[in-house]
C-alpha positions as CSV (number, residue, x, y, z in Angstrom):
1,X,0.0,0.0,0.0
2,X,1.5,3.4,-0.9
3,X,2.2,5.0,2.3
4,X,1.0,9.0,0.8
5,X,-1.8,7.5,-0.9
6,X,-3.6,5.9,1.7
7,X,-3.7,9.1,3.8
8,X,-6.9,10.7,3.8
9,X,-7.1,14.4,2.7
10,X,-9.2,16.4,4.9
11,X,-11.5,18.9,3.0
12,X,-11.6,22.4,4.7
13,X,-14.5,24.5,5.4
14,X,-15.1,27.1,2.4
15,X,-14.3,24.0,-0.2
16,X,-16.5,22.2,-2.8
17,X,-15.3,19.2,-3.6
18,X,-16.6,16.7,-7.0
19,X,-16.1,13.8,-8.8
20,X,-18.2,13.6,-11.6
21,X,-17.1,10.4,-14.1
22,X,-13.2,10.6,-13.9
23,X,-13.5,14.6,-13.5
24,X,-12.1,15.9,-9.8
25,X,-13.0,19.3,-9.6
26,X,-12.5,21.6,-6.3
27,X,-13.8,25.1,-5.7
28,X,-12.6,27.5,-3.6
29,X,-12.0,31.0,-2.5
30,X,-9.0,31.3,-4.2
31,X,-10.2,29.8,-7.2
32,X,-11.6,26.7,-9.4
33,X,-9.3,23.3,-10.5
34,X,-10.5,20.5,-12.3
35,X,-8.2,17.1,-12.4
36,X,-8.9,14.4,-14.7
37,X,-8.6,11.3,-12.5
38,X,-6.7,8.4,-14.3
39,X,-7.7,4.3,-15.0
40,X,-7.7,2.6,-12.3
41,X,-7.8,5.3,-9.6
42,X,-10.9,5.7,-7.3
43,X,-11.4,8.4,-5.8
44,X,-14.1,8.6,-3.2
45,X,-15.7,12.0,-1.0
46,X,-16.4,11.0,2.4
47,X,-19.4,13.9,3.5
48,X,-19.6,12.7,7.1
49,X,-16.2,12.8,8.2
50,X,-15.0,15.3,5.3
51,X,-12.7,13.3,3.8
52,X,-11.3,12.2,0.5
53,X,-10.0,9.0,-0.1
54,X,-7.8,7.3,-3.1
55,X,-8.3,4.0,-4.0
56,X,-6.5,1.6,-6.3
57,X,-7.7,-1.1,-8.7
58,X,-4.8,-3.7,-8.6
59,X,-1.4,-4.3,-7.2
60,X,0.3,-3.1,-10.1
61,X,3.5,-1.0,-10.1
62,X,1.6,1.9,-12.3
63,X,-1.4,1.7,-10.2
64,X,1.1,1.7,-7.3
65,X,2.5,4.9,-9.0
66,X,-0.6,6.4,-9.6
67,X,-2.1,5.9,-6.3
68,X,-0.1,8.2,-4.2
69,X,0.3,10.7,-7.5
70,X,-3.1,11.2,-7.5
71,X,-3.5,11.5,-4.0
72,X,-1.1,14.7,-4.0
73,X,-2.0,16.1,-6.9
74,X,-5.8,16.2,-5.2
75,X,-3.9,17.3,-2.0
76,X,-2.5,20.0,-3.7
77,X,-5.9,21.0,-5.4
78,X,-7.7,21.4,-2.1
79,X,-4.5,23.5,-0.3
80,X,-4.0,25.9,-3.6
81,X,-8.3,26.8,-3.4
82,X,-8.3,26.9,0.0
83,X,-5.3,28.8,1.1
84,X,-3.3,29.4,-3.0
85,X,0.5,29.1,-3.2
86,X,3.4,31.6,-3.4
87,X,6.7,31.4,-5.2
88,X,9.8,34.0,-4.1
89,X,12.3,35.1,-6.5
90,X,15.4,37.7,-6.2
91,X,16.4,39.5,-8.5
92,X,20.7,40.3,-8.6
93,X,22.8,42.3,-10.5
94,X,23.8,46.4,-10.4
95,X,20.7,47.9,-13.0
96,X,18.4,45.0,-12.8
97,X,14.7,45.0,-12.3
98,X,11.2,43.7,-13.0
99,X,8.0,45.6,-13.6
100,X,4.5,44.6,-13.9
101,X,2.3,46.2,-16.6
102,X,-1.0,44.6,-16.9
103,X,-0.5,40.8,-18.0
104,X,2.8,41.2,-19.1
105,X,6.3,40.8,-16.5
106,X,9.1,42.9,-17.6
107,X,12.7,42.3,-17.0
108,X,15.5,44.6,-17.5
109,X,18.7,41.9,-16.7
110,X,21.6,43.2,-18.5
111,X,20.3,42.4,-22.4
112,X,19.8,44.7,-25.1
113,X,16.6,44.6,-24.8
114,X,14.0,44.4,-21.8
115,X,12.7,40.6,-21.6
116,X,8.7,40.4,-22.0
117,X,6.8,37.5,-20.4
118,X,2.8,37.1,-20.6
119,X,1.8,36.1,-17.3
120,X,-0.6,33.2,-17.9
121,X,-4.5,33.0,-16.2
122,X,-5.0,32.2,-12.9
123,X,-1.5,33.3,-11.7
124,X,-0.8,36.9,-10.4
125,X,2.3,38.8,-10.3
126,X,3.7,41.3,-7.7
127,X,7.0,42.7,-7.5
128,X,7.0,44.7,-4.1
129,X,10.7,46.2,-4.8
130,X,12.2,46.2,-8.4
131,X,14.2,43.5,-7.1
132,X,11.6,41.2,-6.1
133,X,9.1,39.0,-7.8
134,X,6.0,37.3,-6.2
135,X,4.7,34.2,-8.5
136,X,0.9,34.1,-6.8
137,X,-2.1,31.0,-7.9
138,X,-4.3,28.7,-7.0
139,X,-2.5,26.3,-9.2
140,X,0.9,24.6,-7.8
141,X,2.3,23.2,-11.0
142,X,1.5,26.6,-12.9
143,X,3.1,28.4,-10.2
144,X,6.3,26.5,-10.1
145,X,6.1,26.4,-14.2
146,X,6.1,30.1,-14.1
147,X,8.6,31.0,-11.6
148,X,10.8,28.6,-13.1
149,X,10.6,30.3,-16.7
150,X,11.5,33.4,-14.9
151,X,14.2,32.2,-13.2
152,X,15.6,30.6,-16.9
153,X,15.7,34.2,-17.9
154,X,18.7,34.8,-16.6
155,X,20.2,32.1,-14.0
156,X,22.7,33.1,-11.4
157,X,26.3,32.5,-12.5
158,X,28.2,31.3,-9.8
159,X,31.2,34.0,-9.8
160,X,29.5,37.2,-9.4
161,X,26.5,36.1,-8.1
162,X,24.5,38.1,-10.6
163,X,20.9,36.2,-11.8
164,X,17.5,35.3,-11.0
165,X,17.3,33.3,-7.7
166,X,14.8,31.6,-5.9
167,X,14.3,33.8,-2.3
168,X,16.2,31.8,0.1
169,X,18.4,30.0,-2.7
170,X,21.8,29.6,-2.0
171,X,24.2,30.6,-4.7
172,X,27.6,28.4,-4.6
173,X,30.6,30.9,-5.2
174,X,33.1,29.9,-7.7
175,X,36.9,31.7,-7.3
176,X,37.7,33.4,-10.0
177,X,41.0,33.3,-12.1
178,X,44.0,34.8,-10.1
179,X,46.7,36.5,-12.1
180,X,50.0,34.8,-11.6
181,X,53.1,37.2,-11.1
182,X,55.4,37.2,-13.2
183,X,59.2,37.4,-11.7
184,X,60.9,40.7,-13.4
C-alpha cells in the first residue's frame, strides 16, 4: 500500500469538492481546478467525516505509482483553493529589475533589450521592490512552471552572483582566475 496514498485528505470549510465520471474538480476561495482522474484510480468523497479518499484497482507497479500521485495532486488542489500558493524570486545584479504592466512581467537583466513574459490566467504577479518578484495562484504546478521560466531568464552565474534566484536559494561561489606574477 503506498504510504502518501492511503492518507486521507481532509477537506476544509469554504471548499467544494466533486467527482463527476473521472472529472475531480475543487472550488474555492482562491479559485476553481479540475483534475482528470486516471484508469484505475478511485477516488471517493467521504461527506460525514469530510474526507477524501484514493483507492487503487490492482497491485500493479503503475497503479502503485498512480495511487499516491493522485492522491497529491488532489492534495494539492484542495490547499491551492483553499489557502493558494506563493513562489519567491530575487532578482541580482547592479541595473536589474522587474515591472509589472497589466498581464505582461518585464525584466530589464543586463540584455539589449527588456525581456517580456505574458503572465498566464490564474496566476498573479507582484513585484513589491524592483528587485523582487512574487509568483501568486491557485495552481501549484502553474506556479512553479512560471517561476521557473523566470528564473531561466537569466540564472545566477556562480562568480558574481548576478541572476534570477529563488528567495532563500543559496548561490555556490566559484573563485575566480587569479593573475599569476610574473618574476621581473
Amino acid at each position: 500500500m503506498s504510504r502518501i496514498g492511503k492518507l486521507p485528505v481532509v477537506i476544509p470549510e469554504k471548499i467544494q469538492v466533486q467527482v463527476k465520471q473521472n472529472q475531480f474538480l475543487v472550488e474555492g476561495p482562491k479559485g476553481k481546478l479540475n483534475f482528470e482522474i486516471p484508469a484505475g484510480v478511485k477516488v471517493e468523497v467521504r461527506g460525514e467525516d469530510k474526507k477524501i479518499v484514493v483507492q487503487r484497482s490492482n497491485d500493479s507497479k503503475e497503479q502503485r505509482a498512480l495511487h499516491g500521485l493522485v492522491r497529491s495532486m488532489i492534495h494539492n488542489m484542495v490547499l491551492g483553493a483553499a489557502q493558494g500558493f506563493e513562489k519567491g524570486l530575487e532578482i541580482e545584479g547592479i541595473g536589474f529589475r522587474a515591472q509589472v504592466q497589466g498581464k505582461q512581467l518585464t525584466l530589464v537583466v543586463g540584455f539589449t533589450h527588456p525581456v517580456e513574459l505574458a503572465i498566464p490566467d490564474g496566476i498573479t504577479v507582484e513585484t513589491p521592490k524592483p528587485t523582487q518578484v512574487l509568483v501568486k495562484g491557485a495552481d501549484k504546478a502553474k506556479v512553479g512552471q512560471f517561476a521557473a521560466m523566470i528564473r531561466a531568464v537569466f540564472p545566477p552565474e556562480p562568480y558574481k552572483g548576478k541572476g534570477i534566484r529563488y528567495a532563500g536559494e543559496k548561490v555556490r561561489r566559484k573563485a575566480g582566475k587569479s593573475v599569476a606574477k610574473t618574476a621581473a
